[in-house]
C-alpha positions in Angstrom: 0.0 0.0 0.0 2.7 2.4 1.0 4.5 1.7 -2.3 1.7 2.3 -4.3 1.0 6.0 -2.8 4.7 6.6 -3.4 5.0 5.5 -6.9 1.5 8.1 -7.4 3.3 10.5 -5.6 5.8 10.3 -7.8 3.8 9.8 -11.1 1.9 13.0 -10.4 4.9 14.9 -9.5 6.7 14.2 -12.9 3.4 14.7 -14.6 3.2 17.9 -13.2 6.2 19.1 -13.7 6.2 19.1 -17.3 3.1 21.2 -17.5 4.6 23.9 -15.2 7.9 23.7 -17.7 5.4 24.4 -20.7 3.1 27.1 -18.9 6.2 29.3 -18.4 7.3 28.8 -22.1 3.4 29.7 -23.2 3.5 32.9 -20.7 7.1 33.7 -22.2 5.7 33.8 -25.2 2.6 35.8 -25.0 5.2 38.2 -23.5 7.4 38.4 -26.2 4.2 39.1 -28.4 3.0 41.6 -26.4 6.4 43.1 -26.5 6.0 43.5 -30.4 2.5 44.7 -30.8 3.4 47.2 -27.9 6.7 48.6 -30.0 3.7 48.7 -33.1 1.9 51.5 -30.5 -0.6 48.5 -30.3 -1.3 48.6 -26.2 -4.4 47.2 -25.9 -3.8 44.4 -27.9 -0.4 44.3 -26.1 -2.1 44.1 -22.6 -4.1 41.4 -23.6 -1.4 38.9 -24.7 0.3 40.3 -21.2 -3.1 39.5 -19.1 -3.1 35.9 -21.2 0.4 35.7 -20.0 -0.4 36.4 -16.3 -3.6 33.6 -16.3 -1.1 31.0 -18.0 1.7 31.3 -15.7 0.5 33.0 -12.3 3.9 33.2 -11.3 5.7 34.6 -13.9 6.7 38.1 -12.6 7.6 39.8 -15.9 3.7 39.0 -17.2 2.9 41.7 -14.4 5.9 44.0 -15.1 4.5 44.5 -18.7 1.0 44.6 -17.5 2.5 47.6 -14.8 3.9 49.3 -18.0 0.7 48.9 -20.1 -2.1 50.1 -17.7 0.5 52.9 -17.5 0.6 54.2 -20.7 -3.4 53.4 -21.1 -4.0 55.4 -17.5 -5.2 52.9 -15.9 -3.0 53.8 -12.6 -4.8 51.5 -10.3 -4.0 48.5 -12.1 -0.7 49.7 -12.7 0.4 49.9 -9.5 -1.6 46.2 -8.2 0.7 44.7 -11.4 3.9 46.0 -10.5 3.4 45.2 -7.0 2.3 41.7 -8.0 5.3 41.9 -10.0 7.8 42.4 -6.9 5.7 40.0 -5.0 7.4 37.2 -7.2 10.4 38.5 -7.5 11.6 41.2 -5.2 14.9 41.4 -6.0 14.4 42.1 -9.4 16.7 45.2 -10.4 14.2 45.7 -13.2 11.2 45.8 -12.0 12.3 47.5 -8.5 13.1 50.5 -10.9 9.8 50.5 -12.9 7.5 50.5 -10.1 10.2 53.3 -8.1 9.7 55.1 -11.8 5.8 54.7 -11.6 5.6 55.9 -8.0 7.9 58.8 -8.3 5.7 60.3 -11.6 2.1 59.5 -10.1 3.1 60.5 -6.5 4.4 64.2 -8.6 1.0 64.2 -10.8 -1.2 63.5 -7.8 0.5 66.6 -5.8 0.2 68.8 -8.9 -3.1 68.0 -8.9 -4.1 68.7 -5.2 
């Protein structure tokens, strides 16, 4: 009995594996599209292969990044600022990201006194 929960263990943990492998290399790539249509001034369409990106791999911090700089440039600030912080949730080390959300606070933060 205890051989056969091991060897299921073990089968569902290689069979898992795999998928997690492939939903990183689907989010990567939904990435790199939205990358493209976002250099083509295409930002909606940009954000969408970004959001597609986020739901395929929930843990893939540089879905959120782009979604950050998206909902940026379209003003949507609130979103903007739950991405980027989503974003250094995964990885809060990451130079990169550190310096877009700094970037993102340090313009709003100026707008929203200006605007006061």
């Amino acid at each position: 009995m205890f051989i056969r929960a091991l060897v299921a263990a073990l089968l569902l943990t290689v069979a898992v594996t795999p998928l997690a492998a492939d939903a990183r290399e689907d989010a990567k790539k939904q990435v790199e599209f939205g990358i493209g249509v976002a250099q083509k001034n295409l930002w909606r369409e940009a954000i969408f292969w970004w959001e597609r990106a986020a739901k395929t791999d929930p843990t893939y911090a540089a879905a959120y990044n782009n979604l950050g700089i998206g909902y940026e440039h379209e003003g949507d600030l609130d979103k903007a600022r739950a991405a980027y912080e989503k974003a250094l949730e995964l990885e809060p080390d990451n130079t990169y990201i550190k310096q877009n959300y700094e970037l993102f606070k340090e313009i709003n933060d100026r707008t929203s006194r200006q605007n006061q």
